[in-house]
NUGU-808117 format. One line per field, with one value per residue (C-alpha): y, x, z; residue in three letters; residue number from 1. Coordinates in nm, 3 decimals. Each point is the difference from the previous one (the first is absolute). Layout:
<atoms>
v	(Y, ...)
u	(X, ...)
w	(Z, ...)
type	(ALA, ...)
seq	(NUM, ...)
</atoms>
This chain:
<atoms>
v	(0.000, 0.214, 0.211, 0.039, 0.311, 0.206, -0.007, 0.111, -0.218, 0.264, -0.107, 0.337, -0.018, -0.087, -0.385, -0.319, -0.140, -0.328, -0.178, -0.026, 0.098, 0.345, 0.163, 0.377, 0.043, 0.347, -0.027, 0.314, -0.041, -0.209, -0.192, -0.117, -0.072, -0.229, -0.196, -0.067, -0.106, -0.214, -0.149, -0.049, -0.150, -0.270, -0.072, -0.060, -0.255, -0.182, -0.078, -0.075, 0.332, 0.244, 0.396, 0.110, 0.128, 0.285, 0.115, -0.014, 0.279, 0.287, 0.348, 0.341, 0.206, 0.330, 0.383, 0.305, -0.072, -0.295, 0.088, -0.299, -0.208, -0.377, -0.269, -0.044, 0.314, -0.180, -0.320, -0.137, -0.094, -0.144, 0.194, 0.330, 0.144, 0.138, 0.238, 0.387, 0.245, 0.324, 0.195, 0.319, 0.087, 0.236, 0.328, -0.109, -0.075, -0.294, -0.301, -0.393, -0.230, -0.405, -0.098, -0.291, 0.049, -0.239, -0.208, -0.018, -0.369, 0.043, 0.299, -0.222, -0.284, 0.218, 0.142, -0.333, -0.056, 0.296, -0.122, -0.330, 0.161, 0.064, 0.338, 0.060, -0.312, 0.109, 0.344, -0.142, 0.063, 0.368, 0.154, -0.026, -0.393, -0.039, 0.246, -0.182, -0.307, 0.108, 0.239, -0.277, -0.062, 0.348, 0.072, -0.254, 0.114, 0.307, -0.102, -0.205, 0.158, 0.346, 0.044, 0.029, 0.285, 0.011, 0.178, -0.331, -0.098, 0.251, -0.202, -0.248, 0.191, 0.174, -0.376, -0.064, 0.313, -0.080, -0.327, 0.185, 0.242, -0.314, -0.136, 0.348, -0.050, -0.315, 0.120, 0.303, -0.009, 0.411, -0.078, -0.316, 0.024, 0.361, -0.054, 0.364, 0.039, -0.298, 0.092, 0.384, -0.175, -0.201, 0.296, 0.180, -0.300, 0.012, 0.368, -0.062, -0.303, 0.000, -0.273, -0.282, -0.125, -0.047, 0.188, 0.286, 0.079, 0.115, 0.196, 0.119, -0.136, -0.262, -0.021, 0.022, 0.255)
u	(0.000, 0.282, -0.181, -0.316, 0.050, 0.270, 0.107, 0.284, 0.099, 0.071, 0.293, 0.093, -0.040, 0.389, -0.039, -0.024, -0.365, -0.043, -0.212, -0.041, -0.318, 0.041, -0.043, -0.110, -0.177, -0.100, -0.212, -0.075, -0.357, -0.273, -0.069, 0.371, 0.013, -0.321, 0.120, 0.349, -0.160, -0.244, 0.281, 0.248, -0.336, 0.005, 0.392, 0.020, -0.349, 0.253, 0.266, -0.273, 0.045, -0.215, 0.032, -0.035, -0.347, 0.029, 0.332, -0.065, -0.172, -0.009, 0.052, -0.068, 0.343, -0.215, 0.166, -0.043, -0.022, -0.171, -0.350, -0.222, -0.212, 0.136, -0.044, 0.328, 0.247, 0.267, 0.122, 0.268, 0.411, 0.283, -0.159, -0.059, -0.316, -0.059, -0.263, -0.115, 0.201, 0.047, 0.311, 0.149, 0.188, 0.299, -0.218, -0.151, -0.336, -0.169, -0.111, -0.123, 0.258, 0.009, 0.251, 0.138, 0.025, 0.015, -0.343, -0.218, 0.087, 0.340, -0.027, -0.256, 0.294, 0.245, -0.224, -0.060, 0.393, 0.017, -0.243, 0.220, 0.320, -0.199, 0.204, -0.179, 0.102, 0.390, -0.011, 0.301, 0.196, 0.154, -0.168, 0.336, -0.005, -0.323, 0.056, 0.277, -0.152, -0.268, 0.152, 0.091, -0.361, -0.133, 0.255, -0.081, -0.383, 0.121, 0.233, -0.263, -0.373, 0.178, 0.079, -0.296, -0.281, 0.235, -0.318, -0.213, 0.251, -0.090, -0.223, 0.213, 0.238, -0.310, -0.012, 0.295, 0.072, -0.322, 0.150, 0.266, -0.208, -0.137, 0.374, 0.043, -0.297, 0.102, 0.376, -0.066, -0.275, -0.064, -0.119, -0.204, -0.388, 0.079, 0.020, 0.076, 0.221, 0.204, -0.030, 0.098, 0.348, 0.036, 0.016, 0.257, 0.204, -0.048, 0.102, 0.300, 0.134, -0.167, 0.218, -0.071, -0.299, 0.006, -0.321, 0.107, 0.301, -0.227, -0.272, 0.259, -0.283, -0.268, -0.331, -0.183, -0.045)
w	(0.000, -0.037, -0.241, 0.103, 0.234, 0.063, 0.419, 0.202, 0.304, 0.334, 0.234, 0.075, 0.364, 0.063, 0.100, -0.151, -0.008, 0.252, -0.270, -0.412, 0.034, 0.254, -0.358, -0.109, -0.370, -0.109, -0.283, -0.200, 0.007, 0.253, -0.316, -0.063, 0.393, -0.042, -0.262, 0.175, 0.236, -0.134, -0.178, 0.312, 0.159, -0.327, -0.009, 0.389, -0.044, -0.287, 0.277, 0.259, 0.157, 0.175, 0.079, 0.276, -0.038, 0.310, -0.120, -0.402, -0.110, -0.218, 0.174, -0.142, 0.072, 0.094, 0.049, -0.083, -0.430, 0.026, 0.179, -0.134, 0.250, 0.037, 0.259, 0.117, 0.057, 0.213, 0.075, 0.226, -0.115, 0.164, 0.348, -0.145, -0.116, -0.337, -0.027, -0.084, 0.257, 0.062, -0.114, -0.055, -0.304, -0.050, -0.007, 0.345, -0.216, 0.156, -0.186, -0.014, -0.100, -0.025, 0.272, 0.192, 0.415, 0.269, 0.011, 0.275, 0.068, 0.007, 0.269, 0.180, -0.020, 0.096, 0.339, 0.084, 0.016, 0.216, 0.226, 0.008, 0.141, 0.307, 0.120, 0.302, 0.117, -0.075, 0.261, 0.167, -0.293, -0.126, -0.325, -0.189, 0.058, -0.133, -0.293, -0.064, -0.041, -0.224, -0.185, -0.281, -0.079, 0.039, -0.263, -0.243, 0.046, -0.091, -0.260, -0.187, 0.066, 0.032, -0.378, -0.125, 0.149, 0.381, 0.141, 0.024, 0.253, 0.235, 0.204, 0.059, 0.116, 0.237, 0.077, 0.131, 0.192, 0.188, 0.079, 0.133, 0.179, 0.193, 0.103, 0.114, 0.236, 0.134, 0.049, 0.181, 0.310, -0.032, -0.412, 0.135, -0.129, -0.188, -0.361, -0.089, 0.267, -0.153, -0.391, 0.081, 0.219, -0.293, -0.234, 0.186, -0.006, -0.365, -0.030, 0.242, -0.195, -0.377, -0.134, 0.250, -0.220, -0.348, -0.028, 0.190, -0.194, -0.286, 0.218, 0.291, 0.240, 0.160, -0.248, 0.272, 0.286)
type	(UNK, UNK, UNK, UNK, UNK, UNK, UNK, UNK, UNK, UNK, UNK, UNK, UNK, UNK, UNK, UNK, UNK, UNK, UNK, UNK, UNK, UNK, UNK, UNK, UNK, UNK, UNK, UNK, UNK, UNK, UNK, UNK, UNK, UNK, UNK, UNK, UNK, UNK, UNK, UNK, UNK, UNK, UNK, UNK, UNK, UNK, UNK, UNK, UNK, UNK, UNK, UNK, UNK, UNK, UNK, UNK, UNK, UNK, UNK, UNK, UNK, UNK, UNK, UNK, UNK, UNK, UNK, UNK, UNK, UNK, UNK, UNK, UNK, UNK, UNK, UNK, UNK, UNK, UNK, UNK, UNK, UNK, UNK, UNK, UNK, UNK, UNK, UNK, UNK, UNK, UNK, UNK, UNK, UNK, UNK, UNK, UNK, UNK, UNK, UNK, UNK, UNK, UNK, UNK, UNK, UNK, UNK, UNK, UNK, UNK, UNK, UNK, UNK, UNK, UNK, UNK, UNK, UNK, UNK, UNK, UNK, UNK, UNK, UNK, UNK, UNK, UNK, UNK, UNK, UNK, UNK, UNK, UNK, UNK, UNK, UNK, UNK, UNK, UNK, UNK, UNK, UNK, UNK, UNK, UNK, UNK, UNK, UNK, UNK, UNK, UNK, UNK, UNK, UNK, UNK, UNK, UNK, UNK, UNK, UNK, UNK, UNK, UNK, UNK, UNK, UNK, UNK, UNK, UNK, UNK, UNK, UNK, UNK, UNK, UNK, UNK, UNK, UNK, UNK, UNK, UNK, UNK, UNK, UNK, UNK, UNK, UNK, UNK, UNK, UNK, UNK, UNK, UNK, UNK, UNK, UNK, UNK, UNK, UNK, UNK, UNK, UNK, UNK, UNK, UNK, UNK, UNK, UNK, UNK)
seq	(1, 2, 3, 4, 5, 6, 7, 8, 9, 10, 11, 12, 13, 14, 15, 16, 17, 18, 19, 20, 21, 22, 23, 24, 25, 26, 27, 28, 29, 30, 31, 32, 33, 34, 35, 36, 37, 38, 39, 40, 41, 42, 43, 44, 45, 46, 47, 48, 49, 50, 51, 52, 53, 54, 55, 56, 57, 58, 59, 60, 61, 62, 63, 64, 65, 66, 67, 68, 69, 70, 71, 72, 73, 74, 75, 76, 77, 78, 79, 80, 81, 82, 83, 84, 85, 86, 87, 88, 89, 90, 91, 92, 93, 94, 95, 96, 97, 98, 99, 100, 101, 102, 103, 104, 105, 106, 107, 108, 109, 110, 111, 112, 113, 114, 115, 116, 117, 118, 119, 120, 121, 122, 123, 124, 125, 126, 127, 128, 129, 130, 131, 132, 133, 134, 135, 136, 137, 138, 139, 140, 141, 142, 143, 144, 145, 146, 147, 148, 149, 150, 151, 152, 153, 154, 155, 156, 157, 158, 159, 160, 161, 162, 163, 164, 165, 166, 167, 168, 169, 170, 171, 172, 173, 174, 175, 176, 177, 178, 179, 180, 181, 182, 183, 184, 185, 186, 187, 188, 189, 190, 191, 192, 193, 194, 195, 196, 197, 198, 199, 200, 201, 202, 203, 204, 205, 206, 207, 208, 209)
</atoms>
């Protein structure tokens, strides 16, 4: 079917995909898209293969030029999430644009390893031990989901200060039941050493407080 329509396979997102079939056609038009994949749908049923019917489908790249109504505006890639976003261009004129950021079920994955470290539990230890320790991942969150629209990151960071906020409370009796108490300490710990957290090197404080 080499000929039938004319596609272009996306790996631009700096890694190698896990699987053959992790794959990215743009089609020029909805009909193109339909027929590719009517015709992936035939050629997979000749090798007694199936796709995936949740993640095969064909998505309407939507921004600011392209304004038509379709089903599907966004789908879901190697953990980042493709869909219509806000931007600003050169001129400071704001506009919608089809980008990738971190999904919601990688940043519910990632909160849910947060939750795991337990840091409440670890108020015998100093802040530089534990920053030290988690640094590594915190950077490779960064690293990876940060490339692409940083912003959507912003509440996990708000995540994990809060978490921090609570081994504040349960190092220190005077911050013990105050929450605001805690997440304003935090902040001047923040201010007073920006570079401890990964996170705070770029905003020079907590995200919360």
């Amino acid at each position: 079917m080499s000929g039938d329509v004319h596609v272009r396979i996306c790996e631009r997102l700096g890694v190698k995909l896990p699987r053959a079939t992790r794959l990215i056609c743009h089609c020029r038009t909805r009909q193109e898209a339909e027929e590719l994949k009517s015709a992936l749908e035939r050629r997979f049923a000749d090798c007694h293969l199936l796709l995936h019917p949740a993640k095969t489908k064909v998505v309407y790249c939507a921004d600011s030029n392209r304004r038509r109504s379709y089903p599907h505006i966004h789908f879901d890639f190697l953990g980042f999430s493709f869909r219509p976003r806000m931007a600003k261009n050169r001129w400071g004129r704001i506009f919608t644009c089809f980008l990738p950021g971190v999904s919601p079920n990688s940043l519910k994955e990632m909160r849910a390893r947060i939750r795991g470290w337990r840091l409440p539990q670890h108020s015998p230890l100093p802040l530089e031990d534990i920053a030290r320790s988690l640094n590594p991942v915190l950077r490779g969150w960064d690293q990876y989901y940060g490339r692409f629209y940083p912003t959507e990151l912003r509440r996990l960071y708000e995540y994990f200060d809060e978490r921090l906020g609570a081994w504040l409370r349960c190092k220190y009796k005077q911050l013990k039941g105050h929450r605001g108490r805690s997440l304003r300490k935090l902040n001047e710990m923040a201010k007073q050493n920006p570079k401890l957290f990964v996170h705070w090197q770029k905003l020079g404080r907590a995200t919360v407080g």
